[in-house]
Backbone as CSV, one residue per row, in Angstrom:
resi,resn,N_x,N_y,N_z,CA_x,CA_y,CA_z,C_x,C_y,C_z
1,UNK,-229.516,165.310,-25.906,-230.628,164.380,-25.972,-231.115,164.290,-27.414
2,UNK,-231.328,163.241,-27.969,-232.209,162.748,-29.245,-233.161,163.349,-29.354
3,UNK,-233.829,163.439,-30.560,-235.108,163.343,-31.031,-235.275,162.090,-31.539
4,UNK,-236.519,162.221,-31.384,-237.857,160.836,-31.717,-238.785,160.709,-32.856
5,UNK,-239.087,160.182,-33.321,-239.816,159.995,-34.665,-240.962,159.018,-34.189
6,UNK,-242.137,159.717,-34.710,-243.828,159.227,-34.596,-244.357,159.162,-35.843
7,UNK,-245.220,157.961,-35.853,-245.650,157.561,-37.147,-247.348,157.976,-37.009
8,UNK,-247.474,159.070,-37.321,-248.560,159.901,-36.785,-249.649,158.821,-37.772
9,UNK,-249.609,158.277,-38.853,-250.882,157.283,-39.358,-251.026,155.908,-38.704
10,UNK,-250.293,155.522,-37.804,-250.331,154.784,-37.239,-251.210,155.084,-35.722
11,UNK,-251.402,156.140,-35.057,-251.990,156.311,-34.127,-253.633,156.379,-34.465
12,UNK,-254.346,155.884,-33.398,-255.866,155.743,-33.835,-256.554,156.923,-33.547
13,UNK,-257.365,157.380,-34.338,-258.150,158.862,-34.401,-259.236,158.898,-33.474
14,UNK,-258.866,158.169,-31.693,-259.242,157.950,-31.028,-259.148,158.942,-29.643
15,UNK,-260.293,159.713,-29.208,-260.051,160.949,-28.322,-260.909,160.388,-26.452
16,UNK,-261.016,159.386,-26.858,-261.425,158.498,-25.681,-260.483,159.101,-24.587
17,UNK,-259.397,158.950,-24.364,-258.266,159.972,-23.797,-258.780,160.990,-22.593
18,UNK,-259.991,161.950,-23.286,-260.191,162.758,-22.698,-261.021,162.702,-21.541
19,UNK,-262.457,161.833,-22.025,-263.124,161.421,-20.970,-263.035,160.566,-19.654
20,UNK,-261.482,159.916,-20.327,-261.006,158.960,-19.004,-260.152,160.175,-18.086
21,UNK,-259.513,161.331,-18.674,-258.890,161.879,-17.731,-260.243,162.600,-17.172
22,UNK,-261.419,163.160,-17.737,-262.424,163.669,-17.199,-262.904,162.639,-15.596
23,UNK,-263.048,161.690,-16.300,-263.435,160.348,-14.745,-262.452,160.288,-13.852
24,UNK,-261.035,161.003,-13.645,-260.482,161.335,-12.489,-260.467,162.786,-12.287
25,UNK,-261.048,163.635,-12.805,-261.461,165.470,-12.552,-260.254,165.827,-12.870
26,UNK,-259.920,165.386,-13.954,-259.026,166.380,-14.581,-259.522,166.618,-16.298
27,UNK,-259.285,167.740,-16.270,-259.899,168.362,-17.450,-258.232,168.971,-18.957
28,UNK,-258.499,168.069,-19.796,-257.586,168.650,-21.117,-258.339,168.987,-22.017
29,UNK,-257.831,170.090,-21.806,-258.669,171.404,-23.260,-257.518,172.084,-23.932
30,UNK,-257.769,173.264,-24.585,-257.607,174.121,-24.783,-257.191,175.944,-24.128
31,UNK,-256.138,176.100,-24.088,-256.224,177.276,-23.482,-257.398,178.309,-24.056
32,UNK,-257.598,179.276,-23.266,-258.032,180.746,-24.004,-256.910,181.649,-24.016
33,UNK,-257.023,182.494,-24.725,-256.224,183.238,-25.068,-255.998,184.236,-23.566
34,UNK,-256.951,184.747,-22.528,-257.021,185.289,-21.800,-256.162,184.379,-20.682
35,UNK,-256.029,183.542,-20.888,-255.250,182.444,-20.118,-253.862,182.303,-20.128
36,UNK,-253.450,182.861,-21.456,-252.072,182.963,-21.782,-250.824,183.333,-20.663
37,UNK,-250.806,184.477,-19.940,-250.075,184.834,-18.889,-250.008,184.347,-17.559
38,UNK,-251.322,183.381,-17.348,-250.946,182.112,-16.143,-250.561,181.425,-16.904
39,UNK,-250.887,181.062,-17.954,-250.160,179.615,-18.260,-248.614,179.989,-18.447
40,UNK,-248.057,180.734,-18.872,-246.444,181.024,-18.701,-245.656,181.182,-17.638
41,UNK,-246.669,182.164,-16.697,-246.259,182.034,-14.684,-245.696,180.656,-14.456
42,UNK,-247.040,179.743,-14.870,-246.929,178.667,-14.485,-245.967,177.562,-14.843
43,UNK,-245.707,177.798,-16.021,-244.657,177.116,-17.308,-243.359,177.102,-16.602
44,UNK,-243.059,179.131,-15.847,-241.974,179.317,-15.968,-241.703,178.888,-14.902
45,UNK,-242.221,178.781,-13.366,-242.489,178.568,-12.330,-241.630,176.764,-12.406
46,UNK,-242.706,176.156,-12.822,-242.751,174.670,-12.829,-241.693,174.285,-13.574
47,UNK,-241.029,174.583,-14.771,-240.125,174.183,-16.402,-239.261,174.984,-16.378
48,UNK,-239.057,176.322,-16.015,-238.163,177.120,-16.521,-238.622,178.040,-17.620
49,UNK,-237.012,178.742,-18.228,-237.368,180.153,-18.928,-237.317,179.172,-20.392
50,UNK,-236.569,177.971,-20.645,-236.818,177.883,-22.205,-238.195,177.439,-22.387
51,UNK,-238.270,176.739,-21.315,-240.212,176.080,-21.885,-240.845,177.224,-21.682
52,UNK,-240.823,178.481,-21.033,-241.742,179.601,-21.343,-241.480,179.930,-22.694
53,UNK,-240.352,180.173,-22.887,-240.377,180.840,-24.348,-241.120,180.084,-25.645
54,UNK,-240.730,178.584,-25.719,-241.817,177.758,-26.005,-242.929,177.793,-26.398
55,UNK,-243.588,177.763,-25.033,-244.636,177.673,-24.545,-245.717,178.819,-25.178
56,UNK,-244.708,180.354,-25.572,-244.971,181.811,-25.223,-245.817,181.400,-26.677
57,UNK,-244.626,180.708,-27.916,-244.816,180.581,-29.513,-246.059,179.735,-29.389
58,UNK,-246.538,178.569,-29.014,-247.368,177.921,-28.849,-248.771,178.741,-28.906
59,UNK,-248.766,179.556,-27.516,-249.770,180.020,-27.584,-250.293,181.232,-28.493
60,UNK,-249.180,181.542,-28.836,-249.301,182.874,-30.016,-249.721,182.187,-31.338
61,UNK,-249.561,181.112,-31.378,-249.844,180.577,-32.548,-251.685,180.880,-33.157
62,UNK,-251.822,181.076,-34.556,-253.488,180.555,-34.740,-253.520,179.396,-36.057
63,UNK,-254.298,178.620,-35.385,-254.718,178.557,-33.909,-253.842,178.024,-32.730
64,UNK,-254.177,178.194,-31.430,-253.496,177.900,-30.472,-252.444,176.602,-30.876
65,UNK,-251.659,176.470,-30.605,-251.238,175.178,-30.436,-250.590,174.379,-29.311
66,UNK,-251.040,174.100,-28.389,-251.315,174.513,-26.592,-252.351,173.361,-26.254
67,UNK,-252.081,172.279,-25.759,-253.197,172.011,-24.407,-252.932,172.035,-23.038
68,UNK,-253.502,172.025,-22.324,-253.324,172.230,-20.923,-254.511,171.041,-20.059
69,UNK,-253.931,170.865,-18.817,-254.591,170.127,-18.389,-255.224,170.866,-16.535
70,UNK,-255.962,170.883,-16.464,-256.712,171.613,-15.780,-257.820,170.556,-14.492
71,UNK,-257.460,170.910,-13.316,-258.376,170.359,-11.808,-259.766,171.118,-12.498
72,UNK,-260.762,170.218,-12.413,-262.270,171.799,-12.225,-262.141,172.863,-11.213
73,UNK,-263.017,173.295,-11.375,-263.698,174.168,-9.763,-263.486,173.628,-8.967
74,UNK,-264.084,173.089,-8.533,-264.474,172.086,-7.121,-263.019,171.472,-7.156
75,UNK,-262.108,172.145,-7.516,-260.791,171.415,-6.886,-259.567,172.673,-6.967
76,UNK,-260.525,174.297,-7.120,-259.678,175.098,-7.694,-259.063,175.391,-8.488
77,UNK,-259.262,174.794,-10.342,-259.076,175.409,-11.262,-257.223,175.431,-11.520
78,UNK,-256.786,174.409,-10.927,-255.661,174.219,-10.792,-255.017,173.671,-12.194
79,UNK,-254.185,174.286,-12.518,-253.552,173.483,-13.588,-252.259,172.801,-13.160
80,UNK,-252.670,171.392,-13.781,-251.215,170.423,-13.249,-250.402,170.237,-15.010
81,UNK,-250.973,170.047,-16.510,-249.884,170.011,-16.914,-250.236,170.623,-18.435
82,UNK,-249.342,170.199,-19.120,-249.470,170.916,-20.573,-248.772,170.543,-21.820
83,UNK,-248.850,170.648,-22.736,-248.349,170.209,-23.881,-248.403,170.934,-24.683
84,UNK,-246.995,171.555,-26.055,-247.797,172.168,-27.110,-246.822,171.357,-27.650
85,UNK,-247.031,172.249,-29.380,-246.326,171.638,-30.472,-246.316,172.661,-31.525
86,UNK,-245.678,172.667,-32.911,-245.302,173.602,-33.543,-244.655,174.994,-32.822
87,UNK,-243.925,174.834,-31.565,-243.008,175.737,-31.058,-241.785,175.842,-31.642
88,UNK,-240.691,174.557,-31.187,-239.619,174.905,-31.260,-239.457,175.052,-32.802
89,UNK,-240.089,174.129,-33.605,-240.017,174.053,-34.771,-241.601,173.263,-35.520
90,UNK,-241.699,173.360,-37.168,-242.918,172.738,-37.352,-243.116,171.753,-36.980
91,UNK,-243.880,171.009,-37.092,-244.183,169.267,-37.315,-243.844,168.978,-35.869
92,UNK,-242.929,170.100,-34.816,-242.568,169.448,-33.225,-243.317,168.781,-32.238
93,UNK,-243.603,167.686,-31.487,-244.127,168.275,-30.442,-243.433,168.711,-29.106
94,UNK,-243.859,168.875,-28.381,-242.984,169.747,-26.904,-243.018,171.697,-26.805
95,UNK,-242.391,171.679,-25.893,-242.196,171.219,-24.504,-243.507,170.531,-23.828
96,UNK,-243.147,169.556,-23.194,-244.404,169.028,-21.792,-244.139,168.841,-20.786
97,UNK,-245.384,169.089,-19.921,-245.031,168.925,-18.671,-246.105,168.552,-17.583
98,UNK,-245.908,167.964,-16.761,-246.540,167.585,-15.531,-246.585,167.687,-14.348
99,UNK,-246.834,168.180,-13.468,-246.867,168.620,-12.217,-245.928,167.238,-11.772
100,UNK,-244.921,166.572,-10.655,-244.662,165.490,-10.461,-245.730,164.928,-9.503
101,UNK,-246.357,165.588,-8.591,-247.241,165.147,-7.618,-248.336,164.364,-8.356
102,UNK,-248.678,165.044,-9.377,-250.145,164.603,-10.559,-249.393,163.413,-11.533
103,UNK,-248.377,162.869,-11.794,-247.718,162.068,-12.571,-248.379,160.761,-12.039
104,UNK,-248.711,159.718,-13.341,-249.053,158.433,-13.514,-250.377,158.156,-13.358
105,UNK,-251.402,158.845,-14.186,-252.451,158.930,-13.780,-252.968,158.939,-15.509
106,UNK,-251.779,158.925,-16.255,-252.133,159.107,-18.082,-252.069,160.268,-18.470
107,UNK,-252.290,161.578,-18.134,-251.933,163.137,-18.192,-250.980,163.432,-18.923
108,UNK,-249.755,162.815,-18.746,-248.962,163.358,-20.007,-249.447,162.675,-21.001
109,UNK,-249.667,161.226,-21.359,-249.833,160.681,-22.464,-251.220,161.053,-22.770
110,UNK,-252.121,162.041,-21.980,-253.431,162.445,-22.760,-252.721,163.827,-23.529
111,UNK,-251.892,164.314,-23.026,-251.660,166.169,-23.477,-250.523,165.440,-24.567
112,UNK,-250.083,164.427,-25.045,-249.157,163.935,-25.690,-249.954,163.781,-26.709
113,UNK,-250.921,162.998,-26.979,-252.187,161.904,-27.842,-252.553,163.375,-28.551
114,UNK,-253.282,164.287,-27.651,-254.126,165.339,-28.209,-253.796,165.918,-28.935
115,UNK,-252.283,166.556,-28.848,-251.253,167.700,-29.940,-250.843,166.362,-30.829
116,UNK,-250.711,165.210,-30.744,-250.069,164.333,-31.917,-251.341,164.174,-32.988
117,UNK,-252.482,163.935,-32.239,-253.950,163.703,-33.259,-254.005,164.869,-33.949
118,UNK,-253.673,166.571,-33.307,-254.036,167.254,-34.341,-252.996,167.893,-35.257
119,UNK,-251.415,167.148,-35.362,-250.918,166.857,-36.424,-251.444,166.479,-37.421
120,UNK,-251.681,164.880,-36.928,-251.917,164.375,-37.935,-253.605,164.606,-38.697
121,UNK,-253.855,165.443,-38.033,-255.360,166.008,-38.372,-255.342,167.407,-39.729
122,UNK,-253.683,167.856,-39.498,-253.077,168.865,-40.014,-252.422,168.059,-41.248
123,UNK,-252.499,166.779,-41.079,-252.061,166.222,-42.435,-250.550,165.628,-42.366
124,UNK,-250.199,165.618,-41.367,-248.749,165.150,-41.662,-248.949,163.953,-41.217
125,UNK,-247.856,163.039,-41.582,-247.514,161.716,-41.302,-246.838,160.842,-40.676
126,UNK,-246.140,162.233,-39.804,-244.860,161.863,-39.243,-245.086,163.184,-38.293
127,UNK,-243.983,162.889,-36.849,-244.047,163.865,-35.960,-242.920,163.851,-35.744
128,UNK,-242.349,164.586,-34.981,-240.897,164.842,-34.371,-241.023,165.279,-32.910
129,UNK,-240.682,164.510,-31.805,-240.434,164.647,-30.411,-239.289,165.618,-30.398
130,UNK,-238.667,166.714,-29.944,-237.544,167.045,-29.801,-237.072,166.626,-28.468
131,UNK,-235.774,166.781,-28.481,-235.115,167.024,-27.623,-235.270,166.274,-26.373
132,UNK,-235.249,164.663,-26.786,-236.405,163.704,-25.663,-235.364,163.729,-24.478
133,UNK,-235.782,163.225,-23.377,-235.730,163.006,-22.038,-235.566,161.863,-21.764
134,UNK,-237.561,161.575,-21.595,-237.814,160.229,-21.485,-238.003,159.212,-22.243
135,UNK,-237.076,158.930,-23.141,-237.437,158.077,-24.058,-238.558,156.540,-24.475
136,UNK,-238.361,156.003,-22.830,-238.837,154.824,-22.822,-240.500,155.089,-23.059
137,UNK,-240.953,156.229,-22.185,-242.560,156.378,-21.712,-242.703,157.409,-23.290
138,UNK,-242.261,157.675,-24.506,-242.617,157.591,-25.913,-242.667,156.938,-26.427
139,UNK,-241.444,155.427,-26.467,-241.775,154.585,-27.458,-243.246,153.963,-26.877
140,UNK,-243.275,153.724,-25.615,-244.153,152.856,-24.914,-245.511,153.660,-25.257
141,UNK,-246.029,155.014,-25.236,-246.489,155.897,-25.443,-247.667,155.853,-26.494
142,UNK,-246.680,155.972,-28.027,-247.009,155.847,-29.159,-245.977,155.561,-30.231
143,UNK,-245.161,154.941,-30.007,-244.216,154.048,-30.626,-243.236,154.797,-31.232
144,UNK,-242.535,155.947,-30.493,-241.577,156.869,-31.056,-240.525,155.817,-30.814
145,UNK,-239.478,156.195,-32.245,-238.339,155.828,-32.349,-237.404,156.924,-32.242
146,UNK,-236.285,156.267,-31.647,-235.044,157.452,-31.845,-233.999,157.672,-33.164
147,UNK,-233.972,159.205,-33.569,-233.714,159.203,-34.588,-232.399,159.489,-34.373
148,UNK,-231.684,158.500,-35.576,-230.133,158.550,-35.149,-229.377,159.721,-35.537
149,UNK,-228.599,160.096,-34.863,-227.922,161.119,-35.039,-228.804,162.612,-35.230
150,UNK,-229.438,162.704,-34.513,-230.015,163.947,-34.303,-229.949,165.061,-32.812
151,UNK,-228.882,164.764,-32.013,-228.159,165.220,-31.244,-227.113,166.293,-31.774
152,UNK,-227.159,167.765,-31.520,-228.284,168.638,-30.489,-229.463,169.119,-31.357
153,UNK,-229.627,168.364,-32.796,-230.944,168.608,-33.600,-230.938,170.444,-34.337
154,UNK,-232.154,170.454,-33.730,-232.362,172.086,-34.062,-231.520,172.937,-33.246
155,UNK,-231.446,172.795,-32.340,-230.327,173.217,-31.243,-228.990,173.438,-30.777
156,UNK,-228.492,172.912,-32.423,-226.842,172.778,-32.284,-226.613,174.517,-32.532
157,UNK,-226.581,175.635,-32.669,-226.081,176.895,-32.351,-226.913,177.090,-31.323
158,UNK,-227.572,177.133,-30.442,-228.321,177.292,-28.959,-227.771,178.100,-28.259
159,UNK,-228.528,179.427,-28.109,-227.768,180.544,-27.172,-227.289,180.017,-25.728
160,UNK,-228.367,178.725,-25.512,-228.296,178.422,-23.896,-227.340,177.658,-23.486
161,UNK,-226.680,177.220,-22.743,-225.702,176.032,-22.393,-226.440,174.909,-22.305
162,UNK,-225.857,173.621,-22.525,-226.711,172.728,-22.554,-226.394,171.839,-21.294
């Protein structure tokens, strides 16, 4: 699979995002650090062992570099999805993920928006999707392009099978 290229000055420094996923009770924050070992259960559970490992760098990071998306209380504190970036590599974003039941509701593209704004909040100008999937729901997203010839990317010696 490709990587993708984001024109991180081109996206608007707009966090509106959050309060609309708030008006369907879902909550994107920030992990705590005390949070760390559900959120990997859960990672590994839902994604597998490479997005834990991922996932593991993400949160070890300072600061975090990790959002998560979270039901309130009153719905059990459930987490349906997540996003980090500066894992696999700098400037990355990924692994993400979404519960499929919770899909189409904007959730990925809020946990997508949030780690891309604080790139470019970090100063860069440019982002890097690895290892895309879904290509269409990025360009459509925030206008990732596919970068040519970047198949298997960072990943070409990869302990894992692909």
């Amino acid at each position: 699979m490709p990587d993708m290229l984001v024109k991180l000055y081109e996206i608007a420094d707009d966090w509106s995002f959050v309060a609309q996923q708030q008006q369907l009770g879902i909550v994107i924050r920030k992990p705590l650090a005390s949070e760390k070992y559900r959120i990997l259960d859960w990672v590994r559970r839902e994604f597998g062992e490479v997005w834990t490992a991922e996932t593991e760098r993400a949160l070890s990071n300072q600061p975090i570099s990790c959002y998560i998306a979270v039901r309130p209380a009153e719905q059990g504190h459930e987490m349906i999805g997540f996003a980090c970036y500066d894992s696999a590599g700098l400037d990355m974003f990924g692994p993400t993920g979404v519960l499929e039941s919770c899909r189409g509701r904007g959730t990925g593209r809020a946990l997508l928006l949030a780690c891309l704004l604080e790139l470019k909040q970090k100063g860069y100008a440019y982002a890097i999707i690895g290892w895309v999937g879904p290509a269409e729901f990025y360009a459509r997203a925030v206008g990732a392009v596919i970068i040519p010839d970047s198949e298997p990317s960072i990943w070409k010696t990869w302990l894992y099978k692909r």
